[in-house]
KOLFISE-377351 format. One record per atom (N, C-alpha, C): x negated, y negated, z negated; residue in one letter. Coordinates in steps of 0.05 Angstrom, whole numbers, padded with zeros to 5 digits, always signed. Example, Ala and Ser with C-alpha at 12.3 -4.5 7.8 and 13.67 -1.06 7.14 Angstrom:
! KOLFISE-377351
-00264+00114-00156A/-00246+00090-00156A/-00264+00066-00156A/-00257+00045-00142S/-00273+00021-00143S/-00258-00001-00157S/
//
This chain:
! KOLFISE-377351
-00017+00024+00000X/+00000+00000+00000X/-00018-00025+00000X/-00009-00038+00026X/-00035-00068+00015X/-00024-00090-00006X/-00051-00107-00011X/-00036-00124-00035X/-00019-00138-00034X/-00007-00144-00012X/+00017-00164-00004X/+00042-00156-00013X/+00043-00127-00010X/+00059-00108-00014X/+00069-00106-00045X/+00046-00103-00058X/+00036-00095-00083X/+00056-00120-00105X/+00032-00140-00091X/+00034-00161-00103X/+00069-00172-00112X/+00077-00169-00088X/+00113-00173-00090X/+00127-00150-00098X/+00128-00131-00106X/+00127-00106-00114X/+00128-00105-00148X/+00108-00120-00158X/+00092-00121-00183X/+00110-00143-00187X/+00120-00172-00181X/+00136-00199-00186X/+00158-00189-00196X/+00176-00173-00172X/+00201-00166-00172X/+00204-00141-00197X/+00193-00132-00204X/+00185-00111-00230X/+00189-00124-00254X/+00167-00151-00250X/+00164-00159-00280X/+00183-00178-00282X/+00195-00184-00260X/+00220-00204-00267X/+00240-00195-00275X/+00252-00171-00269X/+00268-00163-00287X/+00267-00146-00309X/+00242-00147-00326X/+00241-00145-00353X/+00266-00151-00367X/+00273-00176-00377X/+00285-00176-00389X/+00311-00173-00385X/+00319-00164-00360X/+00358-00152-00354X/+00355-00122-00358X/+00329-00114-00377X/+00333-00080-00379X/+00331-00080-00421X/+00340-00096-00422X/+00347-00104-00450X/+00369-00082-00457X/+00362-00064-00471X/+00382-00040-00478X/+00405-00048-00514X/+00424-00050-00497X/+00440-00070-00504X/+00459-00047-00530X/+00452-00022-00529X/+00474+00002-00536X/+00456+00005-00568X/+00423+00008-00564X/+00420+00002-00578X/+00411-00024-00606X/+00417-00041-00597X/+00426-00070-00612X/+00446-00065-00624X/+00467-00054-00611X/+00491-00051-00617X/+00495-00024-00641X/+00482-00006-00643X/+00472+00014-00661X/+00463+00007-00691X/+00441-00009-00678X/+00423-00038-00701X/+00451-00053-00724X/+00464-00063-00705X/+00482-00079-00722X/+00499-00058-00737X/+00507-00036-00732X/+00530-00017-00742X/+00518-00010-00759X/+00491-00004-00754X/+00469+00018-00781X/+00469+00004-00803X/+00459-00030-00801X/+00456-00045-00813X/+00472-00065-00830X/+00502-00056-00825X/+00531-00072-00830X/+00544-00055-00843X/+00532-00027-00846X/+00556-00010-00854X/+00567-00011-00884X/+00555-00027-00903X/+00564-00024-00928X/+00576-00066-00934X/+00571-00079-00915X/+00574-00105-00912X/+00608-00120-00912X/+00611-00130-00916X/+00633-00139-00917X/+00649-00149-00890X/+00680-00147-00889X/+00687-00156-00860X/+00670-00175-00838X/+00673-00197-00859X/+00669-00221-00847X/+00630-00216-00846X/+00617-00203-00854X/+00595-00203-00860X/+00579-00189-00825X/+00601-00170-00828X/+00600-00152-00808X/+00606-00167-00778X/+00626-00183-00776X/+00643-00203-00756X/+00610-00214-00742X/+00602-00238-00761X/+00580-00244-00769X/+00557-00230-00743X/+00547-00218-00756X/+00524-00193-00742X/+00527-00184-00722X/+00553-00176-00709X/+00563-00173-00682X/+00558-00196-00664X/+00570-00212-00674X/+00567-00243-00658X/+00538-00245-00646X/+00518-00243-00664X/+00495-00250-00672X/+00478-00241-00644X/+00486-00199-00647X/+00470-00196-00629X/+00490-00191-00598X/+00508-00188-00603X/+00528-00203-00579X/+00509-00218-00569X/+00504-00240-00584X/+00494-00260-00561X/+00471-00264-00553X/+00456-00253-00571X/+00421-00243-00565X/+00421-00231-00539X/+00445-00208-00532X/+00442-00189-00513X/+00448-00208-00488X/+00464-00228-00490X/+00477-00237-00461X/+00454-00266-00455X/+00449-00269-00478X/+00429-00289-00467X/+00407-00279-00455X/+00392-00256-00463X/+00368-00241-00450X/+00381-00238-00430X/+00402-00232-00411X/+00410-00231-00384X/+00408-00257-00370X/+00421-00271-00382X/+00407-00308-00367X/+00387-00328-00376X/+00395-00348-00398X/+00375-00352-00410X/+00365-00339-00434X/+00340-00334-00433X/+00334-00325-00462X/+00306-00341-00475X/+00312-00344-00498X/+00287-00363-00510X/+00289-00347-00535X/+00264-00337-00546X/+00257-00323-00577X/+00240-00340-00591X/+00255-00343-00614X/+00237-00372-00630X/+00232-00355-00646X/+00206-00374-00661X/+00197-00355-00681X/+00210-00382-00711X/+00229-00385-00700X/+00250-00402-00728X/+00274-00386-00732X/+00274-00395-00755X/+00303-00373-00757X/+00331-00391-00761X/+00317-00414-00773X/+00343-00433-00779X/+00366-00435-00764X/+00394-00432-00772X/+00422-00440-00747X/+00431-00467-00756X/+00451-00479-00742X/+00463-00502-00751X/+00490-00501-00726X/+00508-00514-00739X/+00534-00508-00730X/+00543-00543-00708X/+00517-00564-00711X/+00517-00573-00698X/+00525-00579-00668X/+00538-00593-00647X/+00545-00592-00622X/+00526-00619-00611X/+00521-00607-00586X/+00504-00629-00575X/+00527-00649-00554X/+00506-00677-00562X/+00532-00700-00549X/+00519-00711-00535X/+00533-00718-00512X/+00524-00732-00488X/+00545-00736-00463X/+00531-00758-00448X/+00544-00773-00433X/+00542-00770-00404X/+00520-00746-00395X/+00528-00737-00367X/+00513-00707-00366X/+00514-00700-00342X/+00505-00664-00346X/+00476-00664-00320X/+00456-00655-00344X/+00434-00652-00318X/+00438-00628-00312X/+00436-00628-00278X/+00434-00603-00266X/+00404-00597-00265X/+00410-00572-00258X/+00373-00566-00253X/+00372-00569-00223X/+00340-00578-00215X/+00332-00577-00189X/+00343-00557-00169X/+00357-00572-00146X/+00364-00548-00124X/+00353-00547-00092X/+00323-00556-00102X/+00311-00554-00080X/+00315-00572-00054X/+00336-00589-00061X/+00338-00607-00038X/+00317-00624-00020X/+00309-00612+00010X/+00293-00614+00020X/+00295-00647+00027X/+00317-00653+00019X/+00328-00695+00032X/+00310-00709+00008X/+00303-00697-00012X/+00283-00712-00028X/+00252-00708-00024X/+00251-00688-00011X/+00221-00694-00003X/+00209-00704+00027X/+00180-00725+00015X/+00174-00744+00037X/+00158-00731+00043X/+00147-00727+00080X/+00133-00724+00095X/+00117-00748+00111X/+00091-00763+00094X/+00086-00784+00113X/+00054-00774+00127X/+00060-00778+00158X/+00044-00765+00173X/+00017-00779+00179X/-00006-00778+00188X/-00029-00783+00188X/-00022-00820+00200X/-00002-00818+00219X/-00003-00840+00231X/+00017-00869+00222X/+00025-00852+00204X/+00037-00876+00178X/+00072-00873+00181X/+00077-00858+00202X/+00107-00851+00201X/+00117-00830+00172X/+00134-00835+00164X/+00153-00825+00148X/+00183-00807+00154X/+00180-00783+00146X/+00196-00763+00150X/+00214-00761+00129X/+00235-00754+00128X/+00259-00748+00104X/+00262-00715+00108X/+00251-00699+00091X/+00257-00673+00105X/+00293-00666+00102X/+00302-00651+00109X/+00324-00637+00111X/+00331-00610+00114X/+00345-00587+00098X/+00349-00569+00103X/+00353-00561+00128X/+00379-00580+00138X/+00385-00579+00172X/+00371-00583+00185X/+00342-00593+00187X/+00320-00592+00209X/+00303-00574+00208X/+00317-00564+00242X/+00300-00532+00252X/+00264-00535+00259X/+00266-00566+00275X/+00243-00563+00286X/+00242-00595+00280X/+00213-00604+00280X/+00202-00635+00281X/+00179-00631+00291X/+00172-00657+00316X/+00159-00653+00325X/+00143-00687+00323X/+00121-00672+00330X/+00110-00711+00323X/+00091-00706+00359X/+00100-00724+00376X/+00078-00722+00401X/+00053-00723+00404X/+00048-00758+00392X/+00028-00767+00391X/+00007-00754+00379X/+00017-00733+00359X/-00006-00721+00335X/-00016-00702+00344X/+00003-00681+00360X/+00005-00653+00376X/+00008-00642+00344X/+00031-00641+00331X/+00038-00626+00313X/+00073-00619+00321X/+00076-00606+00294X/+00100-00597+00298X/+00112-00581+00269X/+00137-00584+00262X/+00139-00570+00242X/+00166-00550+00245X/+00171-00531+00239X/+00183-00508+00245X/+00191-00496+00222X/+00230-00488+00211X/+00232-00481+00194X/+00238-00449+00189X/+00235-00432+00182X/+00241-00404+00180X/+00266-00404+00174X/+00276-00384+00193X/+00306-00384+00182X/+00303-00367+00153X/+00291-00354+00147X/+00289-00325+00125X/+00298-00337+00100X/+00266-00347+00102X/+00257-00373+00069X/+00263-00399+00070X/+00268-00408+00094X/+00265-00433+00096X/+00237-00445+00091X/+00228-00431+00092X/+00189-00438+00081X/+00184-00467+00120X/+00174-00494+00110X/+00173-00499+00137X/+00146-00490+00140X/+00139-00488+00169X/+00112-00473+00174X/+00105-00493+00204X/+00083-00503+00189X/+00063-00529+00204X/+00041-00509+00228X/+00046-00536+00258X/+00031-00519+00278X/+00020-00551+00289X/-00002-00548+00300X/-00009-00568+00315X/-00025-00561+00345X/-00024-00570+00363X/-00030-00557+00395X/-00052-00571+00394X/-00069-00577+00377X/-00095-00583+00381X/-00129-00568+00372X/-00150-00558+00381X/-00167-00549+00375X/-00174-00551+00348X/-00185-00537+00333X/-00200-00549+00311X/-00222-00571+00314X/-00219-00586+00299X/-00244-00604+00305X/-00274-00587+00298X/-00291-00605+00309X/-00320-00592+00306X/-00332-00605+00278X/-00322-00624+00267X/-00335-00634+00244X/-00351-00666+00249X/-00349-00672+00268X/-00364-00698+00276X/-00341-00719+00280X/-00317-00710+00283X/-00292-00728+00286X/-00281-00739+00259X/-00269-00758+00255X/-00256-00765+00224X/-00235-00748+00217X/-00236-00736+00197X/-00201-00718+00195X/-00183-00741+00196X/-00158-00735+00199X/-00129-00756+00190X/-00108-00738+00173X/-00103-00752+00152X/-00089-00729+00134X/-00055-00734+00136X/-00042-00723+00138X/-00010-00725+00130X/-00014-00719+00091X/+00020-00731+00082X/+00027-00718+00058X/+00053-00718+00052X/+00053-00694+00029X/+00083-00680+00024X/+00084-00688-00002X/+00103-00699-00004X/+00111-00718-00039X/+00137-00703-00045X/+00129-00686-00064X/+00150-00672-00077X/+00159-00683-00108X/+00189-00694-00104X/+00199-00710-00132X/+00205-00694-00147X/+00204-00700-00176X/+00224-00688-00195X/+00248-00676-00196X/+00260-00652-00197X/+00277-00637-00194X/+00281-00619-00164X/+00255-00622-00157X/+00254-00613-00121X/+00218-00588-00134X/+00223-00562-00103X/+00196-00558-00106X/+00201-00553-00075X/+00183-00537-00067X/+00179-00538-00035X/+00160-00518-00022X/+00163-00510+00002X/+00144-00487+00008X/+00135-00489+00037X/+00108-00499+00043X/+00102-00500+00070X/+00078-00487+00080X/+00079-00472+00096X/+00062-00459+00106X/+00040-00471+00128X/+00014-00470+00130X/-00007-00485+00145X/-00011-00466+00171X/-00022-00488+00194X/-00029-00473+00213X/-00051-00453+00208X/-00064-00449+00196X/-00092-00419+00185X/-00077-00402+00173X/-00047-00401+00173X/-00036-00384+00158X/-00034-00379+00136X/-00044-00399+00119X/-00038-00405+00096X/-00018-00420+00077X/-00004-00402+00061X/+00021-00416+00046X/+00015-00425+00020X/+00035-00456+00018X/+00033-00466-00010X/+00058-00471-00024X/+00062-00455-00039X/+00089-00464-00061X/+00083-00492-00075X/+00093-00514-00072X/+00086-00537-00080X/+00113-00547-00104X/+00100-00551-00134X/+00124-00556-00146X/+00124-00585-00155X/+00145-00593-00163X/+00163-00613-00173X/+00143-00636-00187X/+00143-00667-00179X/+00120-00678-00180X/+00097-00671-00167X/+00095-00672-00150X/+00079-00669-00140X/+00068-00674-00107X/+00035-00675-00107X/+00034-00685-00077X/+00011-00669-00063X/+00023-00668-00027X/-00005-00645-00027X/-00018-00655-00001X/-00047-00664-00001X/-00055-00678+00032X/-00066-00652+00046X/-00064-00654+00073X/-00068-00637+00081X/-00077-00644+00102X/-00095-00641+00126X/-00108-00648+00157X/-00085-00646+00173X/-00088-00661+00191X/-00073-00658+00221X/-00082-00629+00239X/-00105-00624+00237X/-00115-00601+00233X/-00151-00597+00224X/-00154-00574+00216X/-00177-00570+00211X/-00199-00566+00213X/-00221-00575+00202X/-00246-00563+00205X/-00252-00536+00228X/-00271-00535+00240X/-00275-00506+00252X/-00291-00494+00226X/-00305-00502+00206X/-00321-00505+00190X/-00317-00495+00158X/-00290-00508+00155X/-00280-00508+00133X/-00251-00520+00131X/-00239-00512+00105X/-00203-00519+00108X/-00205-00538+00085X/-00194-00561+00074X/-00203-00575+00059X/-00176-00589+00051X/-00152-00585+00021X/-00129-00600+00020X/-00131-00614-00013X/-00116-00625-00007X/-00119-00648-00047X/-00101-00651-00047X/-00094-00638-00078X/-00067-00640-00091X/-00066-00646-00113X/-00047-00667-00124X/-00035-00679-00146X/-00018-00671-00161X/-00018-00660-00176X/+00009-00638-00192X/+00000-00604-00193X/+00026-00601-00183X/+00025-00564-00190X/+00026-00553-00163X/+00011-00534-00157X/+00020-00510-00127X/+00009-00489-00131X/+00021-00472-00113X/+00014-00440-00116X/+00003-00435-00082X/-00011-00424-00086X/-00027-00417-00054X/-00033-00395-00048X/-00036-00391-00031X/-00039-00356-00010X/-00057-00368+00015X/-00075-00360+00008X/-00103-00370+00038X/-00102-00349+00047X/-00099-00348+00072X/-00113-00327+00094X/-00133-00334+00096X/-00149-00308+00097X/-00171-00302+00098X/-00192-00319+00124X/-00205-00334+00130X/-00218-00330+00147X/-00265-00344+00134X/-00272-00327+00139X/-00309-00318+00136X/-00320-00344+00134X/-00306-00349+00160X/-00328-00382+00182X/-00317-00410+00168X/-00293-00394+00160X/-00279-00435+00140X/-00266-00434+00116X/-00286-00438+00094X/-00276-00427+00065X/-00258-00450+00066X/-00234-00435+00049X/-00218-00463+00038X/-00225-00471+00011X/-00221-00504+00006X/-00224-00509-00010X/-00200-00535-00028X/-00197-00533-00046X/-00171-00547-00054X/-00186-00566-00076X/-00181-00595-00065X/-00193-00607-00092X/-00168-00625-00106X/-00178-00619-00131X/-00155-00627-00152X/-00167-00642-00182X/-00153-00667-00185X/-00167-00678-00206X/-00197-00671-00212X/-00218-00678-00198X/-00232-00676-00204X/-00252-00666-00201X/-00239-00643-00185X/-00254-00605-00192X/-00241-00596-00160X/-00264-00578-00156X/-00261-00565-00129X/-00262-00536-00129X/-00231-00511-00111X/-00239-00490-00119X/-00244-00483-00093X/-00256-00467-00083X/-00268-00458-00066X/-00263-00428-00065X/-00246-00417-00037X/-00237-00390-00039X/-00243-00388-00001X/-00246-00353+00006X/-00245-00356+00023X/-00208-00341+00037X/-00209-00325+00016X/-00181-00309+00023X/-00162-00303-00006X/-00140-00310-00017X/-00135-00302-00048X/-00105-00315-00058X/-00108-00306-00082X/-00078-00330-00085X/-00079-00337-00119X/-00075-00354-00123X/-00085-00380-00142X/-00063-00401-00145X/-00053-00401-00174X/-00038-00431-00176X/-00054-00447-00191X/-00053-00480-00190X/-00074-00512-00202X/-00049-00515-00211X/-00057-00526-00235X/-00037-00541-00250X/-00059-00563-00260X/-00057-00589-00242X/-00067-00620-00236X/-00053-00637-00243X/-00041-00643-00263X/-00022-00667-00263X/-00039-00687-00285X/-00037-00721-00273X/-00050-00728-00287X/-00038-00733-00317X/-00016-00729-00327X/-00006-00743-00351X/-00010-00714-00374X/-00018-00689-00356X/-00027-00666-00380X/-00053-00661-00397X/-00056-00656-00416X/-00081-00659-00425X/-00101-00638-00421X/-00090-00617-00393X/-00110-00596-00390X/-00110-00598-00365X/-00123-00582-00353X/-00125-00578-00315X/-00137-00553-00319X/-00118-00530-00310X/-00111-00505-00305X/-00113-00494-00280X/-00130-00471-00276X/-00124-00462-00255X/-00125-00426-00251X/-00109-00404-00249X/-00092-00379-00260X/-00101-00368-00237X/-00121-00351-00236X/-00129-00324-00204X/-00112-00304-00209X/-00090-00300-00184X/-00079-00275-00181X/-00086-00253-00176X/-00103-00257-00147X/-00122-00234-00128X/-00143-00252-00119X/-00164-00237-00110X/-00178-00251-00100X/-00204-00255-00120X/-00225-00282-00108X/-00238-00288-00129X/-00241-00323-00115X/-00239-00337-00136X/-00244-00371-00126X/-00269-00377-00145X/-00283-00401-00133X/-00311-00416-00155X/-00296-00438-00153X/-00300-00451-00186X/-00286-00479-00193X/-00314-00488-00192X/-00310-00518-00179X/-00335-00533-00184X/-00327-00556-00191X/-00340-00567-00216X/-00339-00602-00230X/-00368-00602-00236X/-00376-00625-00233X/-00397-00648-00233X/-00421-00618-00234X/-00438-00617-00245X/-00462-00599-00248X/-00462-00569-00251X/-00441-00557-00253X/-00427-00534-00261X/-00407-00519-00240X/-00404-00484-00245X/-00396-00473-00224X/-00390-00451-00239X/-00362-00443-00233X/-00347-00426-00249X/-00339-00404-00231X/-00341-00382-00229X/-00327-00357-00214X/-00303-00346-00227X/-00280-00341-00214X/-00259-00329-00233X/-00248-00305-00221X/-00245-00279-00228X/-00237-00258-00224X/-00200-00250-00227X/-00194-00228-00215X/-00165-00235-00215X/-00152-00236-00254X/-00136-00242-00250X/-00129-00252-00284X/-00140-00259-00301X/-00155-00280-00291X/-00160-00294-00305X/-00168-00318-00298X/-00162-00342-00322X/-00157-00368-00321X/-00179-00390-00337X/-00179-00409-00315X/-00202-00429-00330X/-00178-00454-00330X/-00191-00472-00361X/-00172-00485-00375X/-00199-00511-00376X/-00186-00530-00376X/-00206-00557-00376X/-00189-00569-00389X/-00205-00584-00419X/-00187-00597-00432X/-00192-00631-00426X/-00182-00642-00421X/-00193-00669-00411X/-00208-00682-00427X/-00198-00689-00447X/-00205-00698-00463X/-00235-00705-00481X/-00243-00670-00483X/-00268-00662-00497X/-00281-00658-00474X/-00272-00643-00450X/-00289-00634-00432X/-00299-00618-00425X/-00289-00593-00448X/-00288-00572-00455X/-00282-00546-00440X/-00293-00535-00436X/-00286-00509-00405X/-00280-00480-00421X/-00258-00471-00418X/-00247-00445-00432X/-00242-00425-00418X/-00257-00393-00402X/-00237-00378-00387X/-00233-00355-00398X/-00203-00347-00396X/-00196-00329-00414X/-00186-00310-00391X/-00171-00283-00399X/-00160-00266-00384X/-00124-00272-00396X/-00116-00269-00377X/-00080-00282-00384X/-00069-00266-00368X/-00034-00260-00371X/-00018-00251-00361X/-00015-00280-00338X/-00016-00276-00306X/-00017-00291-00292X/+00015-00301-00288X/+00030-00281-00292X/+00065-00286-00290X/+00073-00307-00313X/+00053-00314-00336X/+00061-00334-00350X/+00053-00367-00333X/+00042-00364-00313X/+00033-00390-00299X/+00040-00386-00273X/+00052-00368-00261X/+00063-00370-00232X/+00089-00368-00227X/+00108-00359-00260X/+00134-00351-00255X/+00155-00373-00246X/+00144-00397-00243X/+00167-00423-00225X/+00167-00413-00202X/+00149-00400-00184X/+00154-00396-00162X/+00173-00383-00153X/+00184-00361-00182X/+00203-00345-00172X/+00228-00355-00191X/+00234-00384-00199X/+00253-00388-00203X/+00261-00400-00234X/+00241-00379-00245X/+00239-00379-00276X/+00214-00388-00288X/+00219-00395-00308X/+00200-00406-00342X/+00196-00391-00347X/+00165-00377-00360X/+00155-00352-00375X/+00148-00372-00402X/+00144-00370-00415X/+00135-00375-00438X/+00128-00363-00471X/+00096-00366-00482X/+00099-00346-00492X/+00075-00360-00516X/+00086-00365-00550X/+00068-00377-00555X/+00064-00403-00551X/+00087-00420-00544X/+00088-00448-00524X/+00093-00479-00549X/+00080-00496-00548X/+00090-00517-00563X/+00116-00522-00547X/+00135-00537-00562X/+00159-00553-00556X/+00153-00570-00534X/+00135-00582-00543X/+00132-00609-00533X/+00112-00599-00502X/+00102-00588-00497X/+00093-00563-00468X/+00118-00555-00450X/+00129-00541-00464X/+00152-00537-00452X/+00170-00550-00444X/+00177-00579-00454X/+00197-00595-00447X/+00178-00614-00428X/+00147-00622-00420X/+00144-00629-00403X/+00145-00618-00375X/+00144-00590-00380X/+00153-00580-00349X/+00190-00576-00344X/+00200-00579-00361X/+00226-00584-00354X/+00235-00606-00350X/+00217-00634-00358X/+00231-00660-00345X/+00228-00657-00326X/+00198-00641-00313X/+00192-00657-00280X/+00213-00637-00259X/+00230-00608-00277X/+00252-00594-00261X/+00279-00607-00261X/+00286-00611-00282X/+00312-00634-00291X/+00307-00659-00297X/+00289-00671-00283X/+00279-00703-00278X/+00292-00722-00308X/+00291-00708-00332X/+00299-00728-00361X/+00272-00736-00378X/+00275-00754-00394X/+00257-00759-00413X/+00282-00756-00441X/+00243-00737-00451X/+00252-00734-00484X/+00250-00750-00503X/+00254-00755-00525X/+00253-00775-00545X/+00246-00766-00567X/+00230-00760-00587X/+00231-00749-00613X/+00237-00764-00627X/+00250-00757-00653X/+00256-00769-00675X/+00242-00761-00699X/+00231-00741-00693X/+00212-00732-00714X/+00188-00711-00706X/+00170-00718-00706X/+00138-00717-00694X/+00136-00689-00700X/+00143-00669-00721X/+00137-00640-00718X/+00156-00628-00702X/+00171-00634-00684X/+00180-00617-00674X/+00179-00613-00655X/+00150-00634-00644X/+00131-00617-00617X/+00118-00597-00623X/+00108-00585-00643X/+00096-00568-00651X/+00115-00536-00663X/+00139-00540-00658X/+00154-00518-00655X/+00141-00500-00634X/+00140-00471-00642X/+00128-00457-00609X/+00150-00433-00614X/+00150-00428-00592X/+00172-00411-00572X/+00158-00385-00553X/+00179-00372-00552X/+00175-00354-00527X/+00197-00349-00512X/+00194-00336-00493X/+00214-00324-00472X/+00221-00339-00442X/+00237-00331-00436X/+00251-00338-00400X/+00268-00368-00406X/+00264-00379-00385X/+00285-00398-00373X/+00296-00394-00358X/+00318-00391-00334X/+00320-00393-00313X/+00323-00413-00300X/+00305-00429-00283X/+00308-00452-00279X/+00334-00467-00259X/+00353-00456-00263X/+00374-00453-00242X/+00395-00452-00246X/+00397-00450-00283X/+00417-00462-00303X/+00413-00494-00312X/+00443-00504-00313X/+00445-00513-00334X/+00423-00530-00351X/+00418-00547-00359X/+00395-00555-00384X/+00415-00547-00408X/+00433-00562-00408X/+00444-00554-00431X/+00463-00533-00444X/+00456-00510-00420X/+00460-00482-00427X/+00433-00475-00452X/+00418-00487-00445X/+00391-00480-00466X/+00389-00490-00495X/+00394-00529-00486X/+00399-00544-00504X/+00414-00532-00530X/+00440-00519-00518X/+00458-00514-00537X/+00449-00490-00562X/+00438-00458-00534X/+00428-00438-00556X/+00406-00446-00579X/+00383-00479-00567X/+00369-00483-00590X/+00378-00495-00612X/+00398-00509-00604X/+00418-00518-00629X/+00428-00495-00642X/+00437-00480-00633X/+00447-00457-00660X/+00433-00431-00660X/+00406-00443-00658X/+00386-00412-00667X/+00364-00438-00680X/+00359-00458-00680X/+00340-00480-00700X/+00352-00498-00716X/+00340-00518-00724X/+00354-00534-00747X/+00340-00560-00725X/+00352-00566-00700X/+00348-00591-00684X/+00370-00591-00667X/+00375-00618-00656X/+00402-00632-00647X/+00394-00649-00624X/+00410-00643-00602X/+00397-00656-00580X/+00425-00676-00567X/+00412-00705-00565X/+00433-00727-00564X/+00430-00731-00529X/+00440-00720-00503X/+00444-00737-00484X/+00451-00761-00475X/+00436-00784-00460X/+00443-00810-00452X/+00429-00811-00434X/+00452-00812-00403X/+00437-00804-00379X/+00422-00788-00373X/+00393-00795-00363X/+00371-00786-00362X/+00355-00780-00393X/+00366-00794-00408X/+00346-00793-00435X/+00362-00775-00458X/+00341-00756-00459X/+00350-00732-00493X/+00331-00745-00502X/+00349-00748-00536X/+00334-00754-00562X/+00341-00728-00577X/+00319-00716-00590X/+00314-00686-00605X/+00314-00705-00636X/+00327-00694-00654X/+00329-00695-00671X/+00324-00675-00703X/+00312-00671-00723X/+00325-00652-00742X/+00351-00663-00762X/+00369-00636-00759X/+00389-00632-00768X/+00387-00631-00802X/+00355-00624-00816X/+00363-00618-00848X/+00341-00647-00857X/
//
């Protein structure tokens, strides 16, 4: 089986982990454990893991708090989550024109550039072609770019045959076409990539700072400038990170972490599905501050948070999101599995404690 195979094989496996949640015995759990308990005690316990079970089918989040509160969350309009609407993301091309993408556009063509963009009916993935040679390297590149907003992500495939899952915030430059030499793109935010292979033109992706350098593999950067780390998660393959005097090799699973701040270079071996699982829809999280987690859900449901009280970025969490619910399908279960209260106004949640 080759890895392409594998690889999506292995996604679709571990993604549904948690809808094999054996629900008969939970339900065993509560009877074993209720049997000398009082009606209402019993009522109680049912409820409890009732809903443990149906939330591990859509959303599920496992805190390591135990507190409830009978609290209801208030607010004044309903964020949806991101639905991919391709009318929010900008395409501005080497020559200073501006594109509005659209689901409904099959084909775009730019003359003057000798490009062209072409949408898959399958994925909708658009997939970039240009009728021009590679350059030899003595010519100036001219770059296009794809500005992906808040509550949007996006998937475009390059003429070398290389695909980039590009998420929410985010921006990705890319040549009119490339190097005979080398493939060379800069991105601002988050993306997930799949290089085809080719010997004669390593690609290379530079991001805040730091350059990874692969010839064939697949790799998500997490580059944003307002995070205090710059991440980058090897699926397959092998990439070299390079910053200022220094040169890092990374093997599959495992991840180099740059803390901005100190300067500090960390690579560890990680479950890679905890850093690639947006692509398929969902939030992994495991071990997570509050305040981590709710920055990658503003830039999916485009809100700002508010604290009211400074420890309760430091709450950590685990489990699934689905990013495709609701926010305040979530909002709500953390209201009555913690002791916090979440106030909607517009765009702006203020988090509160309840004791």
């Amino acid at each position: 089986m080759d890895k392409n195979k594998k690889f999506i094989i292995h996604r679709a496996a571990n993604s549904m982990k948690d809808d094999h949640y054996n629900m008969g015995k939970a339900w065993k759990q509560v009877k074993d454990r209720s049997i000398n308990k009082s009606n209402r005690f019993i009522a109680l316990r049912i409820i409890k893991y009732a809903a443990c079970a149906l939330l591990m089918i859509g959303i599920t989040v496992y805190l390591m708090y135990n507190n409830t509160t009978e609290t209801k969350i208030t607010k004044t309009a309903s964020l949806q989550p991101g639905k991919n609407e391709c009318s929010q993301v900008r395409l501005v091309l080497a020559n200073g024109e501006e594109i509005r993408l659209s689901k409904k556009q099959k084909t775009i063509k730019v003359e003057k550039l000798g490009m062209s963009f072409t949408r898959d009916s399958v994925n909708g993935q658009l997939q970039y072609r240009n009728s021009i040679d590679s350059l030899n390297g003595e010519i100036e590149l001219r770059y296009n770019e794809l500005h992906v907003p808040k509550g949007a992500d996006f998937y475009l495939k390059l003429p070398d045959g290389s695909s980039v899952n590009i998420n929410s915030e985010s921006k990705l430059r890319f040549p009119v076409q490339f190097s005979s030499h080398s493939r060379e793109v800069y991105l601002e935010g988050e993306a997930f990539f799949q290089v085809a292979k080719d010997s004669t033109a390593p690609f290379t992706v530079h991001a805040g700072g730091k350059d990874i350098t692969v010839l064939g593999t697949k790799f998500n950067v997490s580059a944003y400038n307002d995070d205090s780390k710059w991440i980058t998660t090897l699926v397959e393959g092998k990439v070299m990170v390079t910053q200022q005097d220094r040169n890092d090799i990374l093997h599959p699973s495992e991840q180099l972490t740059v803390h901005k701040e100190t300067n500090i270079v960390e690579t560890r071996t990680v479950d890679t599905e905890l850093y690639t699982s947006w692509i398929d829809g969902k939030f992994y999280f495991k071990g997570y501050r509050f305040e981590d987690i709710v920055k990658k859900l503003e830039r999916w449901y485009d809100f700002k948070m508010i604290y009211r009280n400074e420890e309760i970025k430091d709450m950590t969490f685990r489990g699934t999101i689905d990013k495709h619910q609701p926010l305040e399908q979530l909002l709500r279960y953390l209201e009555e599995t913690t002791n916090i209260h979440f106030n909607i106004q517009d765009k702006t949640i203020t988090v509160s404690r309840t004791d």
